[in-house]
C-alpha positions, 0 to 999 in steps of 0.5 A, a space after each residue: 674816315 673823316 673826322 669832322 667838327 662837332 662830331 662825337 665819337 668813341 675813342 681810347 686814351 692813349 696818353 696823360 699828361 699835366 695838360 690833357 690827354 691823348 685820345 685815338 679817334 677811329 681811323 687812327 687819327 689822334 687829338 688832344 683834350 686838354 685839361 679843362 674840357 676833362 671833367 665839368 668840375 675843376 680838375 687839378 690832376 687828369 690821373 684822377 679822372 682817366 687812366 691810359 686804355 678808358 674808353 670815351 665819348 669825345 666832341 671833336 671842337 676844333 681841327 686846326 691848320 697843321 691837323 691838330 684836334 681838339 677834343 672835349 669829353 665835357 661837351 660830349 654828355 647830353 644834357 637835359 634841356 634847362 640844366 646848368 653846368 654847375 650843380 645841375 640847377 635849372 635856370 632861373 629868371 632875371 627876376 627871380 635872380 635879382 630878388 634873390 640879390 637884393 634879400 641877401 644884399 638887405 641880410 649882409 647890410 643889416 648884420 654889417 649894421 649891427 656889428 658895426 654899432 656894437 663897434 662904436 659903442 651904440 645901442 645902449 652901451 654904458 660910458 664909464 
């Protein structure tokens, strides 16, 4: 069987390790997810995501000059059009975006304003 690039396919993890793990393609054939195609969320141990002989659904990324094949599991979920990879928001406009910015920069400089004046002693202070 010919594994090809951008490709899905079941596999079984074979082998963890600090870096990623060992995933056996159909065929025979072996490739490599490496830690930060795992999981869309930080993953700091592979352990906690997947254990040796889980079944997964991988997208085969690269297969470079020696045979090596890089796998994600990441990248092998469907999305719904229009969602994000962090926490699934949709996406928003420039606009809306921008506008949001310039509300939370105003409600940081107005609360660094008046922490600043109680500070310096202004609005009122009494001078002994």
């Amino acid at each position: 069987m010919t594994i090809d690039v951008g490709s899905k396919y079941e596999g079984k993890v074979t082998g963890i390790t600090h870096f990623g793990a060992f995933v056996e393609l159909p065929g025979g054939r072996t490739g490599l997810v490496h830690i930060s195609e795992v999981a869309d969320q930080y993953v700091k141990d592979v352990n906690e995501h997947l254990s040796v002989g889980d079944t997964v659904t991988v997208k085969v990324l690269n297969i470079d000059d020696s045979g090596k094949i890089g796998l994600s599991i990441r990248k092998a979920v469907d999305r719904p059009q229009g969602q994000s990879r962090r926490g699934g928001r949709t996406d928003r406009s420039f606009e809306d975006k921008l506008s949001r910015f310039m509300k939370d920069s105003e409600d940081r400089l107005t609360s660094l304003k008046r922490h600043a004046e109680g500070k310096r002693g202004g609005r009122g202070a009494r001078r002994g």
